[in-house]
C-alpha positions as CSV (number, residue, x, y, z in Angstrom):
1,X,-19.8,178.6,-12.7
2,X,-16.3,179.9,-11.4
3,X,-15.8,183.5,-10.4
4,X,-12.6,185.2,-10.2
5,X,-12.9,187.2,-6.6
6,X,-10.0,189.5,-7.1
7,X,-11.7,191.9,-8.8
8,X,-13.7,192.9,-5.3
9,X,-12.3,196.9,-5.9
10,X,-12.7,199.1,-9.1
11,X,-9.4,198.4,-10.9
12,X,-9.0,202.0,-11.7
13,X,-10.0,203.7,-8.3
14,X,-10.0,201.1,-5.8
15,X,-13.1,201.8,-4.7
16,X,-15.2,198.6,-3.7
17,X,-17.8,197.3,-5.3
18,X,-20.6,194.7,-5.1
19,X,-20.0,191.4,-6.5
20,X,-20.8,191.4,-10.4
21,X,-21.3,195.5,-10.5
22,X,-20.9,196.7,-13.9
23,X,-19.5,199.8,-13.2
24,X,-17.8,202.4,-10.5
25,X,-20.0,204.3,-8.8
26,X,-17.0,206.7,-8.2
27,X,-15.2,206.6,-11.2
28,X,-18.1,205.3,-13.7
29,X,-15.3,203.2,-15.4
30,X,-16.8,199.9,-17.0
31,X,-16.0,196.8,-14.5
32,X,-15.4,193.0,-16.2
33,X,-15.9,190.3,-14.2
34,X,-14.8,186.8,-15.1
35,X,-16.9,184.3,-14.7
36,X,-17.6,180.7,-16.2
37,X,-20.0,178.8,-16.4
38,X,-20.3,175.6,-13.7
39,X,-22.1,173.1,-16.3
40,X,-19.8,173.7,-19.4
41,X,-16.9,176.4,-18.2
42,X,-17.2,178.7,-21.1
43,X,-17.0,182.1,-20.2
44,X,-19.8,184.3,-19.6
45,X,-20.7,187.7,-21.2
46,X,-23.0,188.8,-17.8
47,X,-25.2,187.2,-15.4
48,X,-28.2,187.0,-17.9
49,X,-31.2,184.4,-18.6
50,X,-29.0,181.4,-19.8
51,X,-25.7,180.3,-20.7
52,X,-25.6,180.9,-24.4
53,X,-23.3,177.5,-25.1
54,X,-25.2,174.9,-22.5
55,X,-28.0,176.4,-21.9
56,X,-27.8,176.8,-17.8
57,X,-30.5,179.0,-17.0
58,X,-29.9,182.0,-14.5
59,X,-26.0,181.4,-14.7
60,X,-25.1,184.9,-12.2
61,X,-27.4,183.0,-9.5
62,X,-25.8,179.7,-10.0
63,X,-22.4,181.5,-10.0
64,X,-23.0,182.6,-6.4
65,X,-24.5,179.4,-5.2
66,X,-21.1,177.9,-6.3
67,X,-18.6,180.2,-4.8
68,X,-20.8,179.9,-1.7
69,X,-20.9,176.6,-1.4
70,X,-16.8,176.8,-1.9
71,X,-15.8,180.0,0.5
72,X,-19.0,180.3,2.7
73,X,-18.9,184.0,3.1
74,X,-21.5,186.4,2.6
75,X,-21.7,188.1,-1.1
76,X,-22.6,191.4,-1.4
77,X,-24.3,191.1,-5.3
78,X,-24.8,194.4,-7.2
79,X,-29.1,193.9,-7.7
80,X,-28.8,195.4,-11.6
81,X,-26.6,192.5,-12.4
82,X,-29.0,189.7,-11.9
83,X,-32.8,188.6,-12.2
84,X,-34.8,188.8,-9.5
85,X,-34.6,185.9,-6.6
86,X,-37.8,184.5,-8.0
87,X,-37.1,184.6,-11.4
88,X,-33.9,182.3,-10.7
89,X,-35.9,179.9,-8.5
90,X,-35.6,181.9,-5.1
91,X,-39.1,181.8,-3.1
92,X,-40.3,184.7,-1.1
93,X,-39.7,184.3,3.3
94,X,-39.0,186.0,6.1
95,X,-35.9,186.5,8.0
96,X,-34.3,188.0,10.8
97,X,-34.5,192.0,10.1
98,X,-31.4,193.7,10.1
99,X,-32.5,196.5,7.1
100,X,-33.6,194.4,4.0
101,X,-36.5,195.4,2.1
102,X,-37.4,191.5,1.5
103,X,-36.2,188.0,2.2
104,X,-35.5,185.2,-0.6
105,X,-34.7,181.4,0.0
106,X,-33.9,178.3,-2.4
107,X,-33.2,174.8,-0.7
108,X,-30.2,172.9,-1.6
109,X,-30.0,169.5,-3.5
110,X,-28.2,168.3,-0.3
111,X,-29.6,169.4,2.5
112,X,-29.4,173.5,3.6
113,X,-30.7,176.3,1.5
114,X,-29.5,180.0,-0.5
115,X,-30.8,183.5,1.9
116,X,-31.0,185.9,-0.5
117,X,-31.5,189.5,1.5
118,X,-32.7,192.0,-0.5
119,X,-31.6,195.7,0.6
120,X,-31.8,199.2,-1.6
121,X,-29.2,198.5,-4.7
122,X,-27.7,194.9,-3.8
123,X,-28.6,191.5,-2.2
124,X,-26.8,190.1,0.3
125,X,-26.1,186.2,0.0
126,X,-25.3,183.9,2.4
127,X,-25.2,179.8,2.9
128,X,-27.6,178.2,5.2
129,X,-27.0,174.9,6.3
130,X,-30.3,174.1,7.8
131,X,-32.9,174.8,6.2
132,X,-35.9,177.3,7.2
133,X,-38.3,176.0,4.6
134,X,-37.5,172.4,5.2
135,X,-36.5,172.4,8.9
136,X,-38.3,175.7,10.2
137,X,-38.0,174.7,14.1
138,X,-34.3,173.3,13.7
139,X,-33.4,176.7,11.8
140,X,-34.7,178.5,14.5
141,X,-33.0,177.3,17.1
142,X,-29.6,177.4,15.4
143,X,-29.7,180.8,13.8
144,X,-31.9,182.4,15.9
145,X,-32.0,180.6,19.4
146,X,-33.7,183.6,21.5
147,X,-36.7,183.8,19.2
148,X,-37.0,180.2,19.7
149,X,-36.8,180.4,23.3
150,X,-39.4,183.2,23.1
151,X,-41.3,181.4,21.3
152,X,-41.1,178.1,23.2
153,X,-41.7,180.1,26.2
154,X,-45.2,181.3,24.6
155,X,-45.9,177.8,23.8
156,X,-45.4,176.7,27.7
157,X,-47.8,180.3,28.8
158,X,-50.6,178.7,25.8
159,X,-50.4,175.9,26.9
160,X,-50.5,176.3,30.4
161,X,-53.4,178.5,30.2
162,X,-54.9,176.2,28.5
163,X,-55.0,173.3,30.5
164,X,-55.9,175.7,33.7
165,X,-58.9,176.6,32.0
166,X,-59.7,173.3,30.5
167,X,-60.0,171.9,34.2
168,X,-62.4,174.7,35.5
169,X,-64.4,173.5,32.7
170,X,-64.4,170.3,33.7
171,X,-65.0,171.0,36.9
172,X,-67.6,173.1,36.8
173,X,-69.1,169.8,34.3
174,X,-68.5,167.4,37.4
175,X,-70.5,170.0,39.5
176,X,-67.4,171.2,41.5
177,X,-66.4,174.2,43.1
178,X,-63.1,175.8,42.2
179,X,-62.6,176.1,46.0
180,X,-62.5,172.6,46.7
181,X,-59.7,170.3,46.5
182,X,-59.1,168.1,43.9
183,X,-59.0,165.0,46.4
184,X,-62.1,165.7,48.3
185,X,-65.7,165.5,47.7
């Protein structure tokens, strides 16, 4: 699907809008948005099911997977235009919290995923090019390198504990003391 991004403000008010929004919230006038579909380029009526000449199903999703994958900017998508995430193929995660109510993610034929956010009355959409499901650690690290570093830093604490106790264990097996010095006995 191709989507024609001019229409980003209300043609009557200029007031702007969220990406396939059927109406004005200011105004109420209707709002058409031009978009065709990626497998066979006829125009679409709305986001619906499936494309009513080739069958695509969930052409609004796959719509905004294609101008993402072309402009790489967030999308701001009006929620009563679309299905929900896992209707279209989305699955449920988590993300960094900056307000949404819930997290979405679908990986990528080639490599990186779709991060769906889900806040009150829109989604916002956004490329990832590595992957959280497929790559969690790598993800991490790239999009969110502090909680990685607090998290590797919990990892060192575990493991470090860990291995302290582990050798008063042993050594309390071996008969001894905690006092003594590994090199005497």
């Amino acid at each position: 699907m191709t989507a024609d991004k001019s229409k980003r403000n209300c043609p009557r008010c200029d007031e702007r809008l969220y990406y396939l929004q059927p109406s004005c919230p200011s105004c109420e006038s209707s709002v058409r948005w031009n978009i065709r579909c990626v497998r066979c380029g006829d125009w679409l009526e709305d986001g619906g099911d499936a494309c009513s000449s080739c069958g695509l199903e969930q052409p609004g999703w796959r719509a905004i997977e294609h101008a993402l994958s072309t402009t790489g900017e967030t999308i701001r998508v009006a929620k009563d235009a679309l299905d929900r995430p896992m209707k279209a193929g989305y699955y449920r995660h988590v993300g960094s919290v900056k307000g949404q109510w819930a997290d979405y993610r679908r990986p990528l034929k080639g490599g990186g995923e779709i991060h769906v956010r889900s806040y009150g009355d829109h989604y916002e959409v956004h490329l990832d090019s590595v992957g959280a499901l497929d790559s969690p650690g790598k993800h991490a690290v790239w999009y969110a390198p502090r909680v990685a570093a607090d998290g590797g830093i919990q990892v060192i604490e575990t493991v470090t504990k860990a291995l302290s106790y582990s050798n008063r264990v042993v050594n309390r097996v071996l008969g001894k003391s905690e006092k003594q010095s590994p090199g005497r006995d």
